[in-house]
C-alpha positions as CSV (number, residue, x, y, z in Angstrom):
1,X,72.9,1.3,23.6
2,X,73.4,-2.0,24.9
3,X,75.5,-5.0,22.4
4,X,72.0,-6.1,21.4
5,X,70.7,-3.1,20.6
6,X,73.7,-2.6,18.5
7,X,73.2,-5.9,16.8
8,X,69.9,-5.6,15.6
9,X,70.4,-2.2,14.4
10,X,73.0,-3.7,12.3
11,X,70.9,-6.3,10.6
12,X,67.9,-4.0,10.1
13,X,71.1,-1.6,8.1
14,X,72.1,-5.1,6.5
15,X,68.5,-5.3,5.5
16,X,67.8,-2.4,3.9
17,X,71.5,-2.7,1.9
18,X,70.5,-6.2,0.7
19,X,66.8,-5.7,-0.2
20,X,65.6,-5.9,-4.2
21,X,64.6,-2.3,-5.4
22,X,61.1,-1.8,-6.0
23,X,60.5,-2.7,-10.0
24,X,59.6,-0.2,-12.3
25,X,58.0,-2.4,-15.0
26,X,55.3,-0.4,-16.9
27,X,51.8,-0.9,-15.8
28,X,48.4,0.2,-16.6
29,X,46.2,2.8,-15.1
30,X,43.0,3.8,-15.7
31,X,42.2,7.9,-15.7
32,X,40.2,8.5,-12.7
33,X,39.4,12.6,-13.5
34,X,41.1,14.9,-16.0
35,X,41.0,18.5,-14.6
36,X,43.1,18.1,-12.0
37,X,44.5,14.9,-14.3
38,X,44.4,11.6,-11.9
39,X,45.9,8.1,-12.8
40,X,43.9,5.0,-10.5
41,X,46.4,2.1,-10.4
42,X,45.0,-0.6,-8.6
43,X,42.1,-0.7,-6.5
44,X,43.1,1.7,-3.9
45,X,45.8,3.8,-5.7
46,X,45.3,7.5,-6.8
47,X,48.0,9.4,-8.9
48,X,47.9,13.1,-9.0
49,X,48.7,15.3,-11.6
50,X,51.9,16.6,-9.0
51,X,53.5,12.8,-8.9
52,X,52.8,12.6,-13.3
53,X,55.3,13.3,-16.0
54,X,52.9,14.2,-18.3
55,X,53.6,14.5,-22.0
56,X,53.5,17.5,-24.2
57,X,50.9,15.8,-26.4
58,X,48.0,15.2,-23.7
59,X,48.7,18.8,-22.3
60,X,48.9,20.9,-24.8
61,X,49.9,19.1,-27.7
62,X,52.2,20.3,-30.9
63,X,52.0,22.1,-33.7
64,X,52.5,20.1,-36.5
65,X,53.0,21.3,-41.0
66,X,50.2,20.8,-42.8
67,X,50.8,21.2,-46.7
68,X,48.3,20.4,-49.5
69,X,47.2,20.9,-52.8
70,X,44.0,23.2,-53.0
71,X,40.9,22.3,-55.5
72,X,42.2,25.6,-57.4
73,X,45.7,24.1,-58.0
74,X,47.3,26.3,-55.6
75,X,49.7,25.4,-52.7
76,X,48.4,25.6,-49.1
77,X,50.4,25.8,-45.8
78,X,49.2,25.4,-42.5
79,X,49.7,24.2,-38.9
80,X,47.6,21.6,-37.2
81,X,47.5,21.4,-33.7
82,X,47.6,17.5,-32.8
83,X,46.9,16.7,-29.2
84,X,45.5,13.8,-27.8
85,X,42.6,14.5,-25.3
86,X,42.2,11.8,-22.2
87,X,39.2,11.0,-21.1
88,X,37.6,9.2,-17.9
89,X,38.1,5.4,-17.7
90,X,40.9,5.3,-20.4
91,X,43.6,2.8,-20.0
92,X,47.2,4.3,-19.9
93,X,50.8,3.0,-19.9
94,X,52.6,3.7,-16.7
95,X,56.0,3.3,-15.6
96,X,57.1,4.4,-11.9
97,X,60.8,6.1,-10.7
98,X,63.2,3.9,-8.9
99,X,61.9,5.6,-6.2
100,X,57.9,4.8,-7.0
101,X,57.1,8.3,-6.6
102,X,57.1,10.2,-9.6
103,X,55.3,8.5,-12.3
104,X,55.6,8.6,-16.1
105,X,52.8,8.8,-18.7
106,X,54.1,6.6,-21.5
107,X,51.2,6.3,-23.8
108,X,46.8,6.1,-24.1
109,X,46.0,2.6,-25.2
């Protein structure tokens, strides 16, 4: 490896120590396909359901108390599953690792 060899391999390392990380402001992608789940951002960007943190909510949601007063006076206790259920062409808040290659699902809008 000659001196100038050695020279530009030090301003290419120089480069790549100096350069801005790639942002991870959220953005918003549209749901392309649900079963298996796929995020378009962009025009030529496909997200699959391997590189999305996906909440507990759209998967398989929670089971949340219910607890109300019956017609008849009497007490009644139950559990509700609430999930939320994406659908084609909804819009979704997305927000990238530092890396840009695991995304996360923030929220259905």
């Amino acid at each position: 490896m000659d001196s100038i060899d050695k020279l530009a391999k030090k301003i290419a390392d120089l480069h790549n120590v100096n350069r801005n990380p790639p942002s991870t402001a959220p953005r918003i992608g549209t749901v392309a396909d649900i079963n298996p789940l796929k995020i378009q951002w962009g025009d030529h960007i496909i997200l699959a359901e391997g590189k999305l943190f996906i909440p507990k909510i759209y998967r398989e949601g929670y089971m949340i108390p219910n607890r109300y007063q019956a017609t008849d006076g009497s007490m009644v206790e139950e559990t509700i599953l609430w999930k939320i259920d994406l659908a084609v062409g909804d819009k979704v808040i997305i927000i990238p690792d530092e890396n840009l290659k695991m995304w996360y699902i923030v929220d259905a809008i």
